[in-house]
DRENDO-1510 file (C-alpha; in Angstrom, 1 decimal, always signed):
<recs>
REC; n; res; u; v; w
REC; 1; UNK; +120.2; +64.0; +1.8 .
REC; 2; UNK; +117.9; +66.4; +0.5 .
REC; 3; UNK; +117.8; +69.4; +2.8 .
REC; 4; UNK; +114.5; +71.8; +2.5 .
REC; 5; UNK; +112.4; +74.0; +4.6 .
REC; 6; UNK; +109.1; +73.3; +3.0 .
REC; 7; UNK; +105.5; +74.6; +3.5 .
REC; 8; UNK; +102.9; +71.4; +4.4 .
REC; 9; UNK; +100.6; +71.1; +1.7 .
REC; 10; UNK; +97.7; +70.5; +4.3 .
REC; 11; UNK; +93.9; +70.9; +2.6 .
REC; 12; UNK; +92.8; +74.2; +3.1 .
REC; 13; UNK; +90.2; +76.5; +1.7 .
REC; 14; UNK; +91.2; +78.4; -1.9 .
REC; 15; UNK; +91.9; +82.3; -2.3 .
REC; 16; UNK; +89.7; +84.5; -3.7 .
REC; 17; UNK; +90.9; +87.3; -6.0 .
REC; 18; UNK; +91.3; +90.2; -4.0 .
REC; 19; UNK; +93.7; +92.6; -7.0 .
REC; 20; UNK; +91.3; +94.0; -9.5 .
REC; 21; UNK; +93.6; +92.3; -12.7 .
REC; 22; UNK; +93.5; +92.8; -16.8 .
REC; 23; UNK; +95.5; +90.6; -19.1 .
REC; 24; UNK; +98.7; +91.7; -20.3 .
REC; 25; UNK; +99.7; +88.8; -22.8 .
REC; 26; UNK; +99.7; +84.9; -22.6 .
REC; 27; UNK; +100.4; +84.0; -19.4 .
REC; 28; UNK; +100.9; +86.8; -17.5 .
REC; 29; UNK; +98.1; +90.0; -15.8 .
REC; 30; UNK; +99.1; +93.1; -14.4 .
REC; 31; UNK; +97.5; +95.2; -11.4 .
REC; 32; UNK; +96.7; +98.9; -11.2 .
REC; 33; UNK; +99.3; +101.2; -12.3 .
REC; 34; UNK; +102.5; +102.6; -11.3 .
REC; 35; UNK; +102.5; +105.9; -12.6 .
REC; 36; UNK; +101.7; +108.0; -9.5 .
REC; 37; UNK; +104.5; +106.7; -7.7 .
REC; 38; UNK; +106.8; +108.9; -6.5 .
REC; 39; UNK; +111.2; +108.3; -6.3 .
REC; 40; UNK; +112.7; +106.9; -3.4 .
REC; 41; UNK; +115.3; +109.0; -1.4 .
REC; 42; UNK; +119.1; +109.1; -2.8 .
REC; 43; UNK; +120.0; +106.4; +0.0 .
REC; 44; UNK; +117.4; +104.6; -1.4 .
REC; 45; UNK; +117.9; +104.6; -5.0 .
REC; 46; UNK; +119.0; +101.8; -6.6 .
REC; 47; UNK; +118.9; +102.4; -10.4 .
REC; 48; UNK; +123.0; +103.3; -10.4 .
REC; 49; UNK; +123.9; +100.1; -8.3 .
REC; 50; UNK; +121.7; +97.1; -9.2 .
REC; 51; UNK; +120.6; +95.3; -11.8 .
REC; 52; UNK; +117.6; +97.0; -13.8 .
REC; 53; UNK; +115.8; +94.3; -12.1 .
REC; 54; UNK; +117.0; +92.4; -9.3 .
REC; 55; UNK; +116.1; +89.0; -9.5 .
REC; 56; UNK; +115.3; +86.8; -6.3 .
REC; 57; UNK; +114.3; +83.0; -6.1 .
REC; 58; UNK; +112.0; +81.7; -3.9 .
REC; 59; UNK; +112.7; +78.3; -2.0 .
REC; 60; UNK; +108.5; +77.9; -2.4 .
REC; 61; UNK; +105.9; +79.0; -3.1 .
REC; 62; UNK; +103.9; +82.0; -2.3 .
REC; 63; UNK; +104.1; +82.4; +1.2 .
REC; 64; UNK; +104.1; +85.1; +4.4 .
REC; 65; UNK; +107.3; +84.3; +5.4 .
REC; 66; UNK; +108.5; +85.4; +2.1 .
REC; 67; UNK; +106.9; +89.0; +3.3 .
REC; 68; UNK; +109.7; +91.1; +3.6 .
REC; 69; UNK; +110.5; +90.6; +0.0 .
REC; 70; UNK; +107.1; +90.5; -1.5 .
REC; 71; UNK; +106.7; +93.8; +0.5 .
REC; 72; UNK; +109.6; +95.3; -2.0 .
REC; 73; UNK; +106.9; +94.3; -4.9 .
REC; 74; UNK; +105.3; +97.8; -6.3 .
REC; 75; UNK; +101.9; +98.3; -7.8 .
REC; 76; UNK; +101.9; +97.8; -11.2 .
REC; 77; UNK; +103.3; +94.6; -11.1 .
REC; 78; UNK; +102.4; +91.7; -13.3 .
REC; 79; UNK; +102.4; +87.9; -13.0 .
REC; 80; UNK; +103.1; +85.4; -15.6 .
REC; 81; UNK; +101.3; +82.5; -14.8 .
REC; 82; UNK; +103.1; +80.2; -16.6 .
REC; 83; UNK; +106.7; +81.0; -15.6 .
REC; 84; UNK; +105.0; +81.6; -11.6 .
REC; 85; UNK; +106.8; +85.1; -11.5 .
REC; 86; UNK; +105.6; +88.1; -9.9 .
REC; 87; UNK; +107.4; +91.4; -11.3 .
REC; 88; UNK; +107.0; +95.1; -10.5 .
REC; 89; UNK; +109.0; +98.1; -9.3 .
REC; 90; UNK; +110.9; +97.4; -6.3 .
REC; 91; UNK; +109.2; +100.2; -4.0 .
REC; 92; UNK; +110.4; +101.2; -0.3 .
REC; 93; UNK; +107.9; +103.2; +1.8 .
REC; 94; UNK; +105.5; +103.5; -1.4 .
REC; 95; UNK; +108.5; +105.2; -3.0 .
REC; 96; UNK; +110.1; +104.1; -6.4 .
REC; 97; UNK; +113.5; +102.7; -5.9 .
REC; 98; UNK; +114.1; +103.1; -9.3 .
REC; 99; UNK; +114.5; +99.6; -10.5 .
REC; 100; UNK; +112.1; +96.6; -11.0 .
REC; 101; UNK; +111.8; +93.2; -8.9 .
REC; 102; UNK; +111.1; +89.9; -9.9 .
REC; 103; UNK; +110.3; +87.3; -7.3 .
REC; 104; UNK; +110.1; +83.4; -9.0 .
REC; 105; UNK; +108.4; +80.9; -7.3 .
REC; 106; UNK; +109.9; +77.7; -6.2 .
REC; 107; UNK; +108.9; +74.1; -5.6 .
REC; 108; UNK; +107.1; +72.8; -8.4 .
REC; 109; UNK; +107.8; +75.9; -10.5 .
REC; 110; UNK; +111.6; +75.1; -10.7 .
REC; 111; UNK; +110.9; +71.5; -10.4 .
REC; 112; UNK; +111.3; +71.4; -6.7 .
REC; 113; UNK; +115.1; +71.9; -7.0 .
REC; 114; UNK; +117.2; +74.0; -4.4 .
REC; 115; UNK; +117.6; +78.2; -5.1 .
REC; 116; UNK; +121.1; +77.3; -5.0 .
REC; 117; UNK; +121.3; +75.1; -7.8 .
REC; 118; UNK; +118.9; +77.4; -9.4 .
REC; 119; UNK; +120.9; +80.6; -9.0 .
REC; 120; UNK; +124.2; +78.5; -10.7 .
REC; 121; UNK; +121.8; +77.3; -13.6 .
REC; 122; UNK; +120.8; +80.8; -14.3 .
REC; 123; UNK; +122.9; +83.5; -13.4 .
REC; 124; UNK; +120.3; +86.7; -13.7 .
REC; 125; UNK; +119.1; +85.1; -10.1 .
REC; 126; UNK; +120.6; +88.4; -8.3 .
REC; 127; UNK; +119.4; +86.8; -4.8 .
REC; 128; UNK; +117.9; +83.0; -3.6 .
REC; 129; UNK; +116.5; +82.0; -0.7 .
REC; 130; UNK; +118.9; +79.4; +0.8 .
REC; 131; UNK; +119.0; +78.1; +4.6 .
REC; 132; UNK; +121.9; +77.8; +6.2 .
REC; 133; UNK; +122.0; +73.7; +6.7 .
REC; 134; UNK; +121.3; +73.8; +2.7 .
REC; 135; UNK; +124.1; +76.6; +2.2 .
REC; 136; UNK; +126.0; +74.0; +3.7 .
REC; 137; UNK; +125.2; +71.0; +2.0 .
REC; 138; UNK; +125.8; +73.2; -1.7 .
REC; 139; UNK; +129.2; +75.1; -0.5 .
REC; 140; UNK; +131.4; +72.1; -2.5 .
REC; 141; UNK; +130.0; +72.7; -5.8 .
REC; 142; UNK; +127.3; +75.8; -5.4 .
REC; 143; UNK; +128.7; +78.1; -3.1 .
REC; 144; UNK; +126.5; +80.7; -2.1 .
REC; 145; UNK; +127.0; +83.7; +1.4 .
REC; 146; UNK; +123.8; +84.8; +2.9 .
REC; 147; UNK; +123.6; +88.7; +3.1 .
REC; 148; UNK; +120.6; +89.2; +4.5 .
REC; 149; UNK; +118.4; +87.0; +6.8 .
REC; 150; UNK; +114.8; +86.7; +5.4 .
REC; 151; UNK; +114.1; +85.3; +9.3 .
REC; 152; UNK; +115.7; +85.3; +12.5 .
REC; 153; UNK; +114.6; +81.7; +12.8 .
REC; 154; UNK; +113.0; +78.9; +12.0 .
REC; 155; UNK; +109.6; +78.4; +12.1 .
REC; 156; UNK; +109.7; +74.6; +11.8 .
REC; 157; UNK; +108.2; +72.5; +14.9 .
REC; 158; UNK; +106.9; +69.3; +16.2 .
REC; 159; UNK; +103.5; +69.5; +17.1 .
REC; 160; UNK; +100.7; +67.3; +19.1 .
REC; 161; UNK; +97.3; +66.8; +19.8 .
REC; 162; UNK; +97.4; +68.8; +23.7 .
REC; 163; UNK; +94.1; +66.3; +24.6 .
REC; 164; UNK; +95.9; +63.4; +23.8 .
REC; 165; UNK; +98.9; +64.1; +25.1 .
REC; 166; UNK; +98.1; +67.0; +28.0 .
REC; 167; UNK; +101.2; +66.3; +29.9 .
REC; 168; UNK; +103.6; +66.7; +26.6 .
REC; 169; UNK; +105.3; +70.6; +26.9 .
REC; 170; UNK; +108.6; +70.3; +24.7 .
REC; 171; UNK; +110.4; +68.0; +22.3 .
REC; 172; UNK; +112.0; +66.3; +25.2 .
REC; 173; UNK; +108.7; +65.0; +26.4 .
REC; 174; UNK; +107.7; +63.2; +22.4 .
REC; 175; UNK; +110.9; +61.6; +23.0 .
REC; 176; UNK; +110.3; +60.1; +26.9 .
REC; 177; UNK; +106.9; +58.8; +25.7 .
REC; 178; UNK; +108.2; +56.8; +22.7 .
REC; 179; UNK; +105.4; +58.0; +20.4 .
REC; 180; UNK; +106.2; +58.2; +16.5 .
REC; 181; UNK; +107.3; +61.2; +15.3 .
REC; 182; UNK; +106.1; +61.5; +11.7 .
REC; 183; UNK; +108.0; +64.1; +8.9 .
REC; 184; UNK; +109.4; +64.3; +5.8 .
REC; 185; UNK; +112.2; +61.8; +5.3 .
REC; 186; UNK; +115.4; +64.1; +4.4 .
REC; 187; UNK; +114.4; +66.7; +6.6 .
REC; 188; UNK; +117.8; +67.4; +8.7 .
REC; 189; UNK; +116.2; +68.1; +12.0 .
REC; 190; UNK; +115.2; +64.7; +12.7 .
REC; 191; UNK; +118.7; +63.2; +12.6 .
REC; 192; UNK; +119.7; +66.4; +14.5 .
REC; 193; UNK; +116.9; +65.4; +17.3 .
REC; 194; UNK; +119.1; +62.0; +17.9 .
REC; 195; UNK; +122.5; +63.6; +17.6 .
REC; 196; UNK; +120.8; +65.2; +20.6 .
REC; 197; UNK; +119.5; +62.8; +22.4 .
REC; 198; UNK; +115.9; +64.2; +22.3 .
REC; 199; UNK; +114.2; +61.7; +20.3 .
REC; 200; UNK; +115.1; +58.2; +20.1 .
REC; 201; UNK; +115.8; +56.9; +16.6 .
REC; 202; UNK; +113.3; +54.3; +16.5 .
REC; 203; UNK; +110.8; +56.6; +17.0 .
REC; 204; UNK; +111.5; +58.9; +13.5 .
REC; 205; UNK; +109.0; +58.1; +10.8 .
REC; 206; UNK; +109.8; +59.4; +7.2 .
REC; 207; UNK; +106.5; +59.0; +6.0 .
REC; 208; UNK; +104.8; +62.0; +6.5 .
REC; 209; UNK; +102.9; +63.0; +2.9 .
REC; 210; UNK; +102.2; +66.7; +3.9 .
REC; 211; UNK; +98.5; +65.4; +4.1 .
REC; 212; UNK; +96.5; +65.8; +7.8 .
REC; 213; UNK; +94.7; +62.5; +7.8 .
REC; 214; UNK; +97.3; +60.8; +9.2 .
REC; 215; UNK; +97.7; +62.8; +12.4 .
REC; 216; UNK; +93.7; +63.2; +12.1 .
REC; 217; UNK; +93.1; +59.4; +12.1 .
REC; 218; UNK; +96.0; +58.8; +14.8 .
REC; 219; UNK; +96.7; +62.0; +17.7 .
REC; 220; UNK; +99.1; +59.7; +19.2 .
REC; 221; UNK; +101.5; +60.8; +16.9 .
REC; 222; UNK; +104.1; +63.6; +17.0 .
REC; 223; UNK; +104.3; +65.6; +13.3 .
REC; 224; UNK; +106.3; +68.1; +12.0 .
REC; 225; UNK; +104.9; +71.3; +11.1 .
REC; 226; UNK; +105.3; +75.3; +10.9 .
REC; 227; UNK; +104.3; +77.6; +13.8 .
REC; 228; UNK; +103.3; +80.1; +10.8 .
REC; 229; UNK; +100.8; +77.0; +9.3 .
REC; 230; UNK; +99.8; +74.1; +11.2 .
REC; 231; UNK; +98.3; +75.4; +14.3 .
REC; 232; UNK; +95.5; +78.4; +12.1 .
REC; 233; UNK; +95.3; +75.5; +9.3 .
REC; 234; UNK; +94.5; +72.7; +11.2 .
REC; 235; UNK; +92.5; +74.6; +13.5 .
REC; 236; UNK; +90.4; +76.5; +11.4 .
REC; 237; UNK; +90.3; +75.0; +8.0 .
REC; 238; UNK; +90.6; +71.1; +8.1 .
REC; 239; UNK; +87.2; +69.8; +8.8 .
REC; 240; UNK; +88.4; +67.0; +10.0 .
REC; 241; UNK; +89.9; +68.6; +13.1 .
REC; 242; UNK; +88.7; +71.8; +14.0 .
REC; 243; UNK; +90.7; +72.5; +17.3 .
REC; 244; UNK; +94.3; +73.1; +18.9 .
REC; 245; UNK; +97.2; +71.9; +18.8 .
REC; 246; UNK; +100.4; +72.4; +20.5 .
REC; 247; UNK; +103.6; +72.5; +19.2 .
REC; 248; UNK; +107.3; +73.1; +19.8 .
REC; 249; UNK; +109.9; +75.4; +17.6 .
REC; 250; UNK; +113.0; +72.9; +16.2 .
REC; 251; UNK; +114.8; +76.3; +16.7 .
REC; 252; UNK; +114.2; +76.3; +20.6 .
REC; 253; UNK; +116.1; +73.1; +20.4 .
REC; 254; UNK; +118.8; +73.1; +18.5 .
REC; 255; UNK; +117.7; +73.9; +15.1 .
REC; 256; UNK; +119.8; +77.1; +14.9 .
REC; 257; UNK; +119.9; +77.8; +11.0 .
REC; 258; UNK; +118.4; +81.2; +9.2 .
REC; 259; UNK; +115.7; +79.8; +7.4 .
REC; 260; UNK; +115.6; +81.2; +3.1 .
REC; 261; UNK; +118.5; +83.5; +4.0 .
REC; 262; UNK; +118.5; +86.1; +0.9 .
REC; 263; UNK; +121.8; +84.7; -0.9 .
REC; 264; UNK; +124.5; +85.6; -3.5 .
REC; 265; UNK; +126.8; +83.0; -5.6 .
REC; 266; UNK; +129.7; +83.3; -3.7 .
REC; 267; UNK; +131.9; +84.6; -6.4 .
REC; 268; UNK; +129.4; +87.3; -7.6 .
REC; 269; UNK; +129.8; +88.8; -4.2 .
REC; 270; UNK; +132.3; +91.1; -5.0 .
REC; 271; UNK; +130.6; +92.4; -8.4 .
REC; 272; UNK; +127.5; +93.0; -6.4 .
REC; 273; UNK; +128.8; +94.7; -3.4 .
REC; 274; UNK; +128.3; +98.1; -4.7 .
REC; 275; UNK; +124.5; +96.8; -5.6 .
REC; 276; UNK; +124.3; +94.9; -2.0 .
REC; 277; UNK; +125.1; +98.5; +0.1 .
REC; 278; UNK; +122.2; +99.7; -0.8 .
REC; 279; UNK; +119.9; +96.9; -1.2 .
REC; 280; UNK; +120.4; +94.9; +1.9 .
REC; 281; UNK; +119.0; +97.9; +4.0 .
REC; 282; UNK; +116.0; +98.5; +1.7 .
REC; 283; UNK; +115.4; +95.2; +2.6 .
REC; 284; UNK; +115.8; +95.6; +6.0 .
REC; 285; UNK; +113.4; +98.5; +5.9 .
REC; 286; UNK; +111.1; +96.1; +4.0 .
REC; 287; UNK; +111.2; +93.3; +6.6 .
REC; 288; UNK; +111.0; +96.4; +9.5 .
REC; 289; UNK; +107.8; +97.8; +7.8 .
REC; 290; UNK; +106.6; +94.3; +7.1 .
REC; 291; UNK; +106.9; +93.2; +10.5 .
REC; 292; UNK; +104.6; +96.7; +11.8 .
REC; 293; UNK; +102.2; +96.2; +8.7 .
REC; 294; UNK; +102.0; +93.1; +6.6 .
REC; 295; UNK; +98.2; +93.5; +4.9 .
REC; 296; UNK; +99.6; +94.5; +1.4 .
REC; 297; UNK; +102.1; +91.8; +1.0 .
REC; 298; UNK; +99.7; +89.3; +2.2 .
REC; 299; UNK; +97.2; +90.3; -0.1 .
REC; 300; UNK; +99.8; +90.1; -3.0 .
REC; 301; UNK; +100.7; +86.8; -1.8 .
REC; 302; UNK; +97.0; +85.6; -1.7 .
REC; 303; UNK; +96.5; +87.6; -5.2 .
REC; 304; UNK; +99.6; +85.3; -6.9 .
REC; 305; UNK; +98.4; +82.3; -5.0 .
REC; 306; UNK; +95.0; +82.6; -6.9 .
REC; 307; UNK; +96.5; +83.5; -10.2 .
REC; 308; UNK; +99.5; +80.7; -10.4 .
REC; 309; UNK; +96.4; +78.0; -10.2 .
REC; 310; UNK; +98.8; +75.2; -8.7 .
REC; 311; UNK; +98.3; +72.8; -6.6 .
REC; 312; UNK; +99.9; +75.0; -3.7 .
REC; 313; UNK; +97.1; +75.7; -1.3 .
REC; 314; UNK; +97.2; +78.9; +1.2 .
REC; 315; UNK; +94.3; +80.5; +2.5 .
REC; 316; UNK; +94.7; +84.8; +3.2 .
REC; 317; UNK; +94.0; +83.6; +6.5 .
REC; 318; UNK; +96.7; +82.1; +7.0 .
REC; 319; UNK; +98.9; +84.2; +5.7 .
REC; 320; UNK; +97.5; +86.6; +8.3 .
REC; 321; UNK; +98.0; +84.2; +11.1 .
REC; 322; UNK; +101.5; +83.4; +9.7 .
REC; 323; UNK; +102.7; +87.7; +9.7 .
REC; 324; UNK; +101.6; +87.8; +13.4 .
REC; 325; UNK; +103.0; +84.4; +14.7 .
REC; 326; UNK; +106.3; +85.4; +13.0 .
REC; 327; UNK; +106.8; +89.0; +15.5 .
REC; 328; UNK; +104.7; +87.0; +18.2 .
REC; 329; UNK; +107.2; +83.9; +18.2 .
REC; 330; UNK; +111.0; +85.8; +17.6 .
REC; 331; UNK; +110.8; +84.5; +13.9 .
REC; 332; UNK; +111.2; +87.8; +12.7 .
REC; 333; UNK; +112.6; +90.3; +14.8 .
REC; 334; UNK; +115.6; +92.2; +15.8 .
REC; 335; UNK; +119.4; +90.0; +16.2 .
REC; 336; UNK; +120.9; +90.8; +19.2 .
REC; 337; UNK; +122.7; +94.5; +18.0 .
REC; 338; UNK; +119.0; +95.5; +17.5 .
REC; 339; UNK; +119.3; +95.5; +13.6 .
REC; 340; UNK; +116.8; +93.2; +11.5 .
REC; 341; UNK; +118.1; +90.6; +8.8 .
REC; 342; UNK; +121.6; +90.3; +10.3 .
REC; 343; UNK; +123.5; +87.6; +11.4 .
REC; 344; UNK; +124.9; +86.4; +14.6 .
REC; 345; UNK; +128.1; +84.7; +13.4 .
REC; 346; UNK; +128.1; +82.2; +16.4 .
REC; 347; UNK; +125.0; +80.4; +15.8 .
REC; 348; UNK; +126.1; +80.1; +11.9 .
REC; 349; UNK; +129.2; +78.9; +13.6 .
REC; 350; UNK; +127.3; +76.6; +15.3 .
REC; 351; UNK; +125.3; +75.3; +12.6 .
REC; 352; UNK; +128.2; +74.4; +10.7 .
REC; 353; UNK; +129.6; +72.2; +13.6 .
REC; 354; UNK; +126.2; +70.2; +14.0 .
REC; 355; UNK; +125.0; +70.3; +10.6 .
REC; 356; UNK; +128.1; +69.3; +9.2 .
REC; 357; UNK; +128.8; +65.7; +10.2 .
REC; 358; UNK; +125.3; +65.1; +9.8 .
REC; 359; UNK; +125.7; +66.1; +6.2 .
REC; 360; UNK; +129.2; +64.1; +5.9 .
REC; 361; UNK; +127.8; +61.4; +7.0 .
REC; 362; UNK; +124.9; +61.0; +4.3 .
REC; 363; UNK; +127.7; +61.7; +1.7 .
REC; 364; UNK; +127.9; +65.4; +1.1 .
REC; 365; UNK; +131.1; +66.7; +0.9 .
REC; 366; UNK; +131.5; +69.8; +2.6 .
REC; 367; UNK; +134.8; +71.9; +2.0 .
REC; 368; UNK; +137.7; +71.6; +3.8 .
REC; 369; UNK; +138.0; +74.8; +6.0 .
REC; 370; UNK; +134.5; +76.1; +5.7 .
REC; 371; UNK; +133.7; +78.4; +8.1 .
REC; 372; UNK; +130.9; +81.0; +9.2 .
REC; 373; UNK; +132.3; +83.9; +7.4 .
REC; 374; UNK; +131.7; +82.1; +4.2 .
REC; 375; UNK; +128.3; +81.4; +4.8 .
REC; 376; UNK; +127.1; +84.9; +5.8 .
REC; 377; UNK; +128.5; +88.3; +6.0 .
REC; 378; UNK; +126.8; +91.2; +7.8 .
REC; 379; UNK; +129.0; +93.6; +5.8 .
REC; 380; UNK; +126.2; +95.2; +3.9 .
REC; 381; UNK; +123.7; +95.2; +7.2 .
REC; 382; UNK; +122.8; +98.6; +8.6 .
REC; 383; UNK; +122.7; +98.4; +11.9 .
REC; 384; UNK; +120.4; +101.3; +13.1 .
REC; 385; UNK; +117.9; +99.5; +10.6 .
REC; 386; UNK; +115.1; +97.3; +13.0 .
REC; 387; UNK; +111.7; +96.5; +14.2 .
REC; 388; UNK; +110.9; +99.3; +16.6 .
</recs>
């Protein structure tokens, strides 16, 4: 079963170019310069530690909930459009840390496959963005331990036409009524729904083609969705529709993973600990800082939107909707020791115990004895680090 936490590719309006750019070579364009920028503190530098450029891989494509990392991207950078990569110097506060970041592109830049396997294909991946239920699924053969948590949780929902269905409030409700629930067949929240006892399995439909016409045509319908997308999207840029909808978060219900949790290969942990010390809390800082001010990582996602030319449609709108949903809804924000990016060790505990026979039972072998600890570790979390 393929797991994946995966932006809808609903019709939207394109980005405009919002970077002054000048080609740098085929395939790539660079921004304004990085001269003026002055060094990061000692705690901060991490030129001694880390590779000279620390490498992450994106479960998608361009997108705000990627901020905290596209945050850590200085000016200066460039893009290769070919490759989808976005590199610069990895900054904190405006100050040079002293090394570069590159952040790659996923879905139909890698071929759509997971950051895990990605990240065991090619090992200068210094960090991917892997959920927990997919950390999971690839700890037989790719193991990988979450280190820092790119979200506190997932931004996944069902969501319904409120005119259609004005007396539908949560999940529960979708599955009392015995409407269809449309979404992505592989996606593991819909067998978690049944496990549940929410949703009856006759009502799942694994049809859903990321396109709104179906859910236009018929808003009898229950379809997944993102809090961060859907809701601004359908409201605002699909003609078709043009007003609310309501919707309920798959993590208010049982979904308790850390979405695109920033990842190691399990047995480069050790090697990278010395790296990891420092860098976990510059991202921390990043997702902090984010969190209080996301207009220049949304307008480097909407800059690398424009420039990659895919398919991949996402308005700066919505990325702007999407920064202020995330603090609005919980999906970024402080755990409960008031740090940002760590973990709480019982819901990855609990993850494992109701993702994991719905995983063995589509065939995935999952390793005897695998517990929490080797999913995620907050060893490298500072906890005075958090969203004030």
């Amino acid at each position: 079963m393929p797991i994946s936490v995966r932006r809808s590719l609903v019709a939207g309006l394109s980005t405009s170019l919002l970077l002054a750019a000048t080609g740098c070579g085929a395939g790539a364009t660079t921004a304004w310069s990085s001269a003026d920028l002055k060094p990061a503190p000692a705690a901060q530098r991490l030129d001694k530690v880390c590779p000279a450029t620390v490498v992450v891989q994106a479960d998608w494509e361009p997108e705000a909930e990627h901020g905290p990392v596209y945050n850590l991207v200085g000016p200066g950078y460039t893009v290769d459009t070919d490759k989808k990569r976005v590199t610069g110097p990895l900054v904190i506060g405006g100050k040079d840390t002293g090394v570069k970041i590159q952040v790659r592109a996923g879905g139909s830049a890698v071929g759509f496959q997971s950051p895990a396997s990605q990240m065991y294909v090619d090992q200068s991946i210094t960090l991917g963005m892997v959920t927990t239920d997919s950390a999971i699924q690839a700890a037989g053969k790719q193991p990988v331990t979450a280190v820092a948590a790119l979200m506190k949780k997932s931004p996944q929902v069902l969501m319904w036409d409120p005119k259609t269905h004005p007396d539908w409030q949560t999940v529960a409700d979708i599955g009392k009524s015995g409407a269809k629930v449309v979404y992505r067949d592989g996606e593991i929240f819909a067998p978690m729904l049944v496990s549940k006892g929410l949703i009856k399995k006759s009502q799942l439909d694994g049809s859903y083609d990321s396109a709104p016409s179906r859910f236009v045509a018929d808003p009898s319908i229950a379809q997944q969705g993102f809090a961060t997308a859907e809701p601004y999207i359908y409201e605002h840029e699909v003609a078709a529709w043009k007003k609310p909808v309501k919707f309920q978060l798959m993590a208010d219900v049982g979904y308790t993973v850390y979405p695109q949790a920033l990842s190691v290969r399990t047995g480069a942990l050790k090697k990278l600990s010395p790296c990891l010390k420092k860098l976990v809390p510059v991202i921390q800082q990043s997702a902090a800082d984010f969190a209080a001010a996301p207009d220049t990582a949304v307008t480097l996602i909407d800059d690398i939107v424009e420039q990659y030319g895919t398919s991949w449609v996402y308005s700066k709108g919505t990325g702007q909707y999407a920064a202020k949903e995330m603090v609005k809804l919980g999906i970024l924000g402080n755990e409960a020791d008031g740090s940002i990016a760590s973990f709480d060790e019982k819901r990855v505990t609990d993850s494992l115990k109701t993702f994991g026979p719905i995983l063995t039972e589509s065939g995935v072998k999952i390793p005897a004895g695998l517990s929490a600890d080797d999913l995620a570790t907050n060893a490298f979390i500072d906890t005075t680090i958090g969203m004030k």
